[in-house]
C-alpha positions as CSV (number, residue, x, y, z in Angstrom):
1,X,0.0,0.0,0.0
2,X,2.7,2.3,0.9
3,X,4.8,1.6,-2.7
4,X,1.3,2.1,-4.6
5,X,0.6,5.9,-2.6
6,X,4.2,6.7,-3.2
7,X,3.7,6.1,-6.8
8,X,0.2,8.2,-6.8
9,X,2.0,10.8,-5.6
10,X,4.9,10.7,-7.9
11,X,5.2,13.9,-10.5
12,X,4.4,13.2,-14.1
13,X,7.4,14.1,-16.3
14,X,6.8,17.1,-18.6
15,X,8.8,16.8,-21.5
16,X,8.9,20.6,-22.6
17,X,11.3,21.0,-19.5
18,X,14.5,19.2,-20.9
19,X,16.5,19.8,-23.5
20,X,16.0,17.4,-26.0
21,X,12.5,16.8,-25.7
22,X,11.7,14.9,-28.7
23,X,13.9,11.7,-27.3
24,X,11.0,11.9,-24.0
25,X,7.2,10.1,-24.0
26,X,4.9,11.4,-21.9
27,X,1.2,9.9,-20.6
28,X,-0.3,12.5,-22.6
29,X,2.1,11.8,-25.9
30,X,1.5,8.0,-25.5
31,X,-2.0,8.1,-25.7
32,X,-2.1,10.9,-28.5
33,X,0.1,8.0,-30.8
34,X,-2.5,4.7,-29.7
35,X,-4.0,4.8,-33.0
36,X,-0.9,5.8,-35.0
37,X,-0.1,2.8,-37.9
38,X,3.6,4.3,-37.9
39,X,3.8,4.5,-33.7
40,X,5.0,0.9,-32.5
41,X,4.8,0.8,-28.7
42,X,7.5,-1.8,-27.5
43,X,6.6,-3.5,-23.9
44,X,10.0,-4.4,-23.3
45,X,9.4,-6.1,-20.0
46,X,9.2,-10.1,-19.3
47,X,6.8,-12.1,-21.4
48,X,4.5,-12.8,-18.8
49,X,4.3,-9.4,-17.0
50,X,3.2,-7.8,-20.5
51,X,0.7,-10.4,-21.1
52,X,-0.8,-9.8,-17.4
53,X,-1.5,-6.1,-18.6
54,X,-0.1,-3.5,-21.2
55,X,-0.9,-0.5,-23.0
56,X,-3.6,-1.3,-25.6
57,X,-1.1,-2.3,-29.0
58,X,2.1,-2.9,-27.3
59,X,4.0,-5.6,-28.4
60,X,6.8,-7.7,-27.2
61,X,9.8,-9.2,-28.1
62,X,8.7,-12.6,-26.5
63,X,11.0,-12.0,-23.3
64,X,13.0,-9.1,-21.2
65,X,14.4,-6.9,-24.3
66,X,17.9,-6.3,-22.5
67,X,18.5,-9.9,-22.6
68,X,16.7,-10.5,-25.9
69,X,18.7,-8.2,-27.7
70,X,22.3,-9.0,-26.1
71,X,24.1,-12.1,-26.5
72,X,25.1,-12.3,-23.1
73,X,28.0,-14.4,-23.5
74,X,30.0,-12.2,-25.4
75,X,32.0,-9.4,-24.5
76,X,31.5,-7.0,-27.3
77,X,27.8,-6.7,-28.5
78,X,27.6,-7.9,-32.1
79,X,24.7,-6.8,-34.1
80,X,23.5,-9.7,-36.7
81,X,21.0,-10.1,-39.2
82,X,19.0,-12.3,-36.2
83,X,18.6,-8.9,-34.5
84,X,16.8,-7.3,-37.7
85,X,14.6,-10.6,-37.9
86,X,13.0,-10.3,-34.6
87,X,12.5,-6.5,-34.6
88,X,10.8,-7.2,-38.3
89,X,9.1,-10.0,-37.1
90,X,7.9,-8.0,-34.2
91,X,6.3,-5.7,-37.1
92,X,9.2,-2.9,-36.1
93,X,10.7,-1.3,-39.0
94,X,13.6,1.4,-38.6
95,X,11.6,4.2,-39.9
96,X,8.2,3.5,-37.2
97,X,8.4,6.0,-34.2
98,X,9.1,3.2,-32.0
99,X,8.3,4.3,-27.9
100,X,10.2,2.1,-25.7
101,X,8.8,1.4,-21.9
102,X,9.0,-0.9,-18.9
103,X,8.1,0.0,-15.2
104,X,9.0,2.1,-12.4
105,X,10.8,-0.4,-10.4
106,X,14.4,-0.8,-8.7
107,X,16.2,-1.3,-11.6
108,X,14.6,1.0,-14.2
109,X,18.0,1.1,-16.7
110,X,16.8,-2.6,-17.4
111,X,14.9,-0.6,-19.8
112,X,16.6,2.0,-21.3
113,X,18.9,-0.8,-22.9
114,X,16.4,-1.4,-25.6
115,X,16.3,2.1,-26.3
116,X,20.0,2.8,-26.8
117,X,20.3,-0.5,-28.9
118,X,17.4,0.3,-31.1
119,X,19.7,3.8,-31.8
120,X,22.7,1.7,-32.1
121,X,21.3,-0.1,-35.0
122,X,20.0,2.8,-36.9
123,X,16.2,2.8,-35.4
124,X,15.3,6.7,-36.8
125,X,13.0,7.7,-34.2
126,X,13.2,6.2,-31.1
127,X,11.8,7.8,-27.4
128,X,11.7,6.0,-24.0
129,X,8.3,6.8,-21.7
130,X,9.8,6.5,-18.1
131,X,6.6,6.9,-16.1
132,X,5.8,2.6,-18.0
133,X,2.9,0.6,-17.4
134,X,2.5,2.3,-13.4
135,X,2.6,5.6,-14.6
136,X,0.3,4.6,-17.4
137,X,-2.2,2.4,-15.1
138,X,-1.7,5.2,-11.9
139,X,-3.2,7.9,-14.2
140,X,-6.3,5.9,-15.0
141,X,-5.6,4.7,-18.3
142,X,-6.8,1.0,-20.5
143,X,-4.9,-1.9,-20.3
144,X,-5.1,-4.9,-22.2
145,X,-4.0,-8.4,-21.8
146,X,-2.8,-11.2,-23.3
147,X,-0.5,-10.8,-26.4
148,X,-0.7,-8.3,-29.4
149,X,0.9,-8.5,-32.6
150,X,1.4,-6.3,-35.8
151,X,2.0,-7.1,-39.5
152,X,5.3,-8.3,-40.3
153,X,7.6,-5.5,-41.6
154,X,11.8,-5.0,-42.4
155,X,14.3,-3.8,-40.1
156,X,16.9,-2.0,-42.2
157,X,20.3,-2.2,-40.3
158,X,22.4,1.3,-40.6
159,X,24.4,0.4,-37.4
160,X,26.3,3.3,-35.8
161,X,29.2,1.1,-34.9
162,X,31.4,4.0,-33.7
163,X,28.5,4.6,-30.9
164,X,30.5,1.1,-29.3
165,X,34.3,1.3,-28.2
166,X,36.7,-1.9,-27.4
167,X,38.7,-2.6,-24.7
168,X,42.0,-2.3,-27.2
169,X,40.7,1.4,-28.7
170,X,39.8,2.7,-24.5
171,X,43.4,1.2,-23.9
172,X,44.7,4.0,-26.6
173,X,42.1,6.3,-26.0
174,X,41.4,6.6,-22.0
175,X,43.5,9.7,-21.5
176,X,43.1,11.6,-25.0
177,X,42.1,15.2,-24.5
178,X,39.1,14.7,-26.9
179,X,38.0,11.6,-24.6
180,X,35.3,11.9,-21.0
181,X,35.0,8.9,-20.0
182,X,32.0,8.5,-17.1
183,X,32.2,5.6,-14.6
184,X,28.0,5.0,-13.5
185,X,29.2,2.4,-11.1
186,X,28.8,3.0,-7.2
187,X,31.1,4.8,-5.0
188,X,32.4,1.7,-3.5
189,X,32.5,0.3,-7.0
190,X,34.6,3.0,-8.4
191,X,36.8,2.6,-5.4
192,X,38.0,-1.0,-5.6
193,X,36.1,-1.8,-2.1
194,X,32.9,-3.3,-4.1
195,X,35.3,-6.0,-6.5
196,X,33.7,-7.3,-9.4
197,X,36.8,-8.5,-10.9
198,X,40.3,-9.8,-10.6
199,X,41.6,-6.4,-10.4
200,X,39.2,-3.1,-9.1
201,X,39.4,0.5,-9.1
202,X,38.6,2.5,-11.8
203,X,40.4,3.7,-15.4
204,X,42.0,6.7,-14.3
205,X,41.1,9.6,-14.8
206,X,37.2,8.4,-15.1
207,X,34.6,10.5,-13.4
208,X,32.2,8.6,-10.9
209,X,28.6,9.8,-12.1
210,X,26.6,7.3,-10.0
211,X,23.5,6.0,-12.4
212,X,21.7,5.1,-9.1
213,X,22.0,8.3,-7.1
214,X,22.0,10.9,-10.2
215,X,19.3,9.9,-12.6
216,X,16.2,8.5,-10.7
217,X,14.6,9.0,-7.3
218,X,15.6,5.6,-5.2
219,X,11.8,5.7,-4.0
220,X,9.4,6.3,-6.5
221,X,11.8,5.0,-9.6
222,X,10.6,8.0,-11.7
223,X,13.5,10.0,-13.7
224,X,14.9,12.9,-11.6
225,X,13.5,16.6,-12.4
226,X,15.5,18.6,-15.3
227,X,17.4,21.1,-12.9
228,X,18.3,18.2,-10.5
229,X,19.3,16.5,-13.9
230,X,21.0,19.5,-15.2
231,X,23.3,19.9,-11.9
232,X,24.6,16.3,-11.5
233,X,25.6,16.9,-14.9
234,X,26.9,20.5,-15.4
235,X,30.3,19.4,-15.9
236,X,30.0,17.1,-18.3
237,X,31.3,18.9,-21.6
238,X,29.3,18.5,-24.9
239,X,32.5,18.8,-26.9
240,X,34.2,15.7,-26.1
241,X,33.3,11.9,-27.0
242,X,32.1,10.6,-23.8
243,X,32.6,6.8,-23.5
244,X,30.2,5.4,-20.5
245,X,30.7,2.4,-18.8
246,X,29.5,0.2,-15.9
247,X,30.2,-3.5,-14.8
248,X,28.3,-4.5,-17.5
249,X,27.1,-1.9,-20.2
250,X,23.6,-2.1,-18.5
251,X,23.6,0.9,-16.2
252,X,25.2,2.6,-18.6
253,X,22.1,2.5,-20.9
254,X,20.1,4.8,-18.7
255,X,22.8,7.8,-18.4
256,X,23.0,7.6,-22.2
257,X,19.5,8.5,-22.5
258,X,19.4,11.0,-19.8
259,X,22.3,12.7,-22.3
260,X,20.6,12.6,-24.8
261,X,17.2,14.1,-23.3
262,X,19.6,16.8,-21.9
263,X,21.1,17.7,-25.8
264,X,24.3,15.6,-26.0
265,X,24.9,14.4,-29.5
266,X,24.4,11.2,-30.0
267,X,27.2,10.6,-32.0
268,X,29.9,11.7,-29.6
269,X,28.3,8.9,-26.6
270,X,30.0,6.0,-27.1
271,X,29.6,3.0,-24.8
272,X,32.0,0.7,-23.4
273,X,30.0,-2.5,-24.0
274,X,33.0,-4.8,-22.5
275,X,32.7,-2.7,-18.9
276,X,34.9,-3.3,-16.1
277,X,34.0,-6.9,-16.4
278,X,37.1,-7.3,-19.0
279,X,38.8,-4.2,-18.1
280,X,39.3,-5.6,-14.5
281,X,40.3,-9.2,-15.9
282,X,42.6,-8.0,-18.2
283,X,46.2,-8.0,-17.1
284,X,47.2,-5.1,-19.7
285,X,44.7,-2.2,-18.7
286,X,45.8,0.9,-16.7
287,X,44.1,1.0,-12.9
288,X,43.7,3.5,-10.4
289,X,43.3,2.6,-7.4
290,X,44.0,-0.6,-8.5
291,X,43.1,-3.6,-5.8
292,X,43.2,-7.3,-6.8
293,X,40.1,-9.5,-5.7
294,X,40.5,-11.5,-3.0
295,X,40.9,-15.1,-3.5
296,X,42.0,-15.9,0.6
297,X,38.7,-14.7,1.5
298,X,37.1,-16.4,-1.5
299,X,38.2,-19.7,-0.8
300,X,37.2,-19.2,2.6
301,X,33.4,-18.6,1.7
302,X,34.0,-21.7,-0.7
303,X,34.8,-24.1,1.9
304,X,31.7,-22.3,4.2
305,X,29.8,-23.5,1.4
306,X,31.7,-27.0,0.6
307,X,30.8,-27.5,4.7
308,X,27.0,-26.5,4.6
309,X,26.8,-29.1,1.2
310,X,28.6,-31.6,3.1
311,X,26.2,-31.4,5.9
312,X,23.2,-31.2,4.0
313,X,24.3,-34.0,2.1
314,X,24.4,-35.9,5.1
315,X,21.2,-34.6,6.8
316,X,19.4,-35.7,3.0
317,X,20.8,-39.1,4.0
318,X,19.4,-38.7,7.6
319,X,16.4,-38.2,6.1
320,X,16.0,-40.8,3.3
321,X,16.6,-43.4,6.2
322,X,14.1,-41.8,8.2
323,X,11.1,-42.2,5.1
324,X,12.3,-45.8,4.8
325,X,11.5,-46.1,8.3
326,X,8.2,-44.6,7.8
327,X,7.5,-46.5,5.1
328,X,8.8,-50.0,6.9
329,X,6.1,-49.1,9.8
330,X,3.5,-48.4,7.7
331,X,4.2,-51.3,6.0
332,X,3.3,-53.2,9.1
333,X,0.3,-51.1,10.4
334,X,-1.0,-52.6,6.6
335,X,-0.2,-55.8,7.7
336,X,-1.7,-55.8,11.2
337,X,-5.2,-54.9,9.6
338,X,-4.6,-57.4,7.2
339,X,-4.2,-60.2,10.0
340,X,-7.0,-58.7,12.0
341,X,-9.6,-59.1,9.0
342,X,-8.7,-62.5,9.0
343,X,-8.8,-63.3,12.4
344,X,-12.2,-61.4,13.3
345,X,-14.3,-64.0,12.1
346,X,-12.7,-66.1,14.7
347,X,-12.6,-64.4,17.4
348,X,-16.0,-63.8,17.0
349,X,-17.1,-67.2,17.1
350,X,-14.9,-68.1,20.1
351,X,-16.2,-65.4,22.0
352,X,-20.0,-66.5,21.1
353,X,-18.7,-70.3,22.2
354,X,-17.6,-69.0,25.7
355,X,-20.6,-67.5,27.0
356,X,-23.4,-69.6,25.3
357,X,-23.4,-71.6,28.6
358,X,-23.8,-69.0,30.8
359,X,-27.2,-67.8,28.4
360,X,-28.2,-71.3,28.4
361,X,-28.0,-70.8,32.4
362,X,-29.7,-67.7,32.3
363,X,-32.8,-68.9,30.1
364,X,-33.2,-72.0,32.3
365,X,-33.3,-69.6,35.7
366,X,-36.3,-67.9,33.8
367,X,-37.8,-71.0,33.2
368,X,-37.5,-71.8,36.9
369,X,-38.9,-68.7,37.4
370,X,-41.8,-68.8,35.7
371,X,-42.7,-72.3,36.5
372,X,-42.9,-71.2,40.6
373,X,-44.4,-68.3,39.8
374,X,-47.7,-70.9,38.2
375,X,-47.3,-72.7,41.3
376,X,-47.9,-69.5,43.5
377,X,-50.7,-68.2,41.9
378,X,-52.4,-71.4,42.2
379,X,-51.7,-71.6,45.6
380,X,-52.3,-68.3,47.2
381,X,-55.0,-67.2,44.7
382,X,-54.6,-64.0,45.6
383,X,-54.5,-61.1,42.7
384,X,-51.3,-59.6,44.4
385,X,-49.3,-62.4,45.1
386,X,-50.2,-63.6,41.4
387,X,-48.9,-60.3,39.8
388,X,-45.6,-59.9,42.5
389,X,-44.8,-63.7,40.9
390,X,-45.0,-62.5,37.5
391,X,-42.8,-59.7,38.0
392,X,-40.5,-61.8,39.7
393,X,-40.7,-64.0,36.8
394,X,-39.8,-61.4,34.3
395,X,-37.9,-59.5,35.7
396,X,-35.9,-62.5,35.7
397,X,-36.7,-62.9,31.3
398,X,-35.5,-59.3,31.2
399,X,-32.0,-60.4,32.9
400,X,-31.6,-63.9,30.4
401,X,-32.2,-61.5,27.4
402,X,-29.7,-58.6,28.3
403,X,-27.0,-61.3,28.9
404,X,-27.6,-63.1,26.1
405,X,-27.2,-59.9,24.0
């Protein structure tokens, strides 16, 4: 309840505030463009969250776009004509106004990779809403469900391949006079103390502009006002290449965009796809600050682990043993009724051969009974003598019967 009247009170963005507006979608511009043939809206969160509600036409790329669109196993991202396919197939051509969105969540520059990407491979017209689906949904607005599709169209490829830097060209380039390079990473990152690699720190020379702490409010997730925007980044020049770079080129995503809603040129933000990932494995790259990762304390939280598996291992056997118990006794609990069915019948009849004497006794006492009760009431004649014999007699019926039973 809290998150959801933190999010109502939340400020819409205004896009006539920054910059470069026309790289911002708004509520307002997003529902001006549902009905547009040429507007794609791309849902670029999981499958399964876009199915359970979207903005009415949005498609997806059948899974989270960051990952979708990365190969995550290599170290430089490679654009190939599978990339083209799935936008096309998705009914995306390069020349659609294509308005990429996700959710206001605690990792919002999941989101932004799609839209530097789409850029990257030549996408004309590309904006990011940052507001998503809660924004969207807060403020009132249709949602549909399930999956939507468009016609199937062609992605043209006109990669900007110069908008990517190696590890080899930052190696030459780091300390060039024409070259800004931004590290988004953490504080602690930037310093060495959060290690992510063999070897930490940061290329020297970077400056720490935190992605975290400098583009996005850490409690509502919405994209910082413009003048808040506009001081974390007041000394960032616009006449140099700035090469960005995280741990993994994912962070770095969302301060591209932010630059280019604030007027960088696109052209001179490059981004170093490898990250401090490679840079920090590599034995040849320049570190400041350099520390190594440490493998003492490493091998230490392996054998911590190697312990709890051992143990578990061993409590797994504990209980295995213990079900075959279980099952063993239940095994004989089966058996005991088993025996017992065939025994009842037995029992039974035993039981009835025992005390069939003792109602043949109690049946002959009546007998008794009633026989000197005649003999009474022919003797005394008397009305009440007659009926106390009777009574006597079967009272004494009554007792033959409920032993018997």
């Amino acid at each position: 309840m809290a998150v959801i009247l933190v999010l109502a009170l939340a400020p819409t963005v205004q896009a006539a505030e920054y910059p470069n507006p026309s790289v911002l979608a708004t509520t307002d511009y997003v529902k001006s463009k549902l009905n547009d043939p040429n507007t794609v809206l791309l849902d670029v969160r999981d499958a399964a969250d876009y199915e359970e509600g979207h903005i009415p036409g949005a498609v997806n790329l059948g899974g989270k776009a960051w990952k979708v669109l990365r190969d995550s196993t290599a170290r430089v991202y490679t654009v190939t004509a599978e990339d083209a396919a799935l936008l096309g197939d998705a009914g995306i051509s390069d020349t659609n106004e294509i308005i990429v969105y996700g959710a206001l969540e605690k990792k919002p520059y999941h989101f932004t990779v799609a839209y530097w990407i789409l850029e990257y491979l030549g996408a004309k017209n590309v904006k990011f809403y940052p507001g998503g689906i809660d924004e969207w949904v807060r403020e009132g607005n249709e949602v549909k469900t399930g999956v939507e599709t468009r016609p199937p169209t062609t992605f043209n490829l006109n990669t900007h391949s110069d908008r990517i830097v190696s590890t080899d060209w930052l190696i030459k380039n780091y300390n060039s006079p024409s070259v800004y390079v931004i590290d988004v990473r953490t504080p602690k990152e930037y310093s060495g103390k959060d290690c992510k690699a063999i070897r930490c720190g940061h290329i020297p020379g970077a400056h720490n502009i935190d992605t975290k702490h400098t583009l996005y409010n850490r409690t509502t997730w919405q994209l910082l006002p413009v003048d808040d925007l506009l001081k974390n980044y007041a000394d960032v020049p616009k006449d140099k290449d700035l090469v960005l770079h995280c741990q993994t080129a994912t962070r770095t995503s969302y301060t591209y965009f932010v630059l280019r809603l604030l007027g960088y040129d696109a052209d001179r933000i490059k981004i170093y796809d490898d990250s401090w990932r490679v840079w920090g494995s590599r034995q040849d790259t320049p570190i400041e600050n350099e520390q190594w990762y440490n493998f003492a304390a490493l091998n230490k939280e392996v054998k911590k682990i190697k312990d709890v598996q051992s143990l578990a291992t061993q409590a797994l056997v504990g209980v295995e043993e213990a079900k075959a118990g279980v099952d063993e006794a239940k095994a004989g609990v089966e058996e005991a009724k088993k025996v017992a069915e065939e025994t009842k019948g037995e029992a039974i009849q035993a039981a009835t051969q025992e005390i069939s004497p003792q109602i043949e006794e109690s049946l002959s006492a009546a007998q008794n009974a009633l026989e000197a009760a005649n003999t009474v009431a022919a003797e005394k004649a008397g009305r009440g003598q007659v009926f106390g014999a009777y009574v006597l007699a079967i009272l004494a019926i009554v007792v033959a019967v409920a032993r018997r039973s």
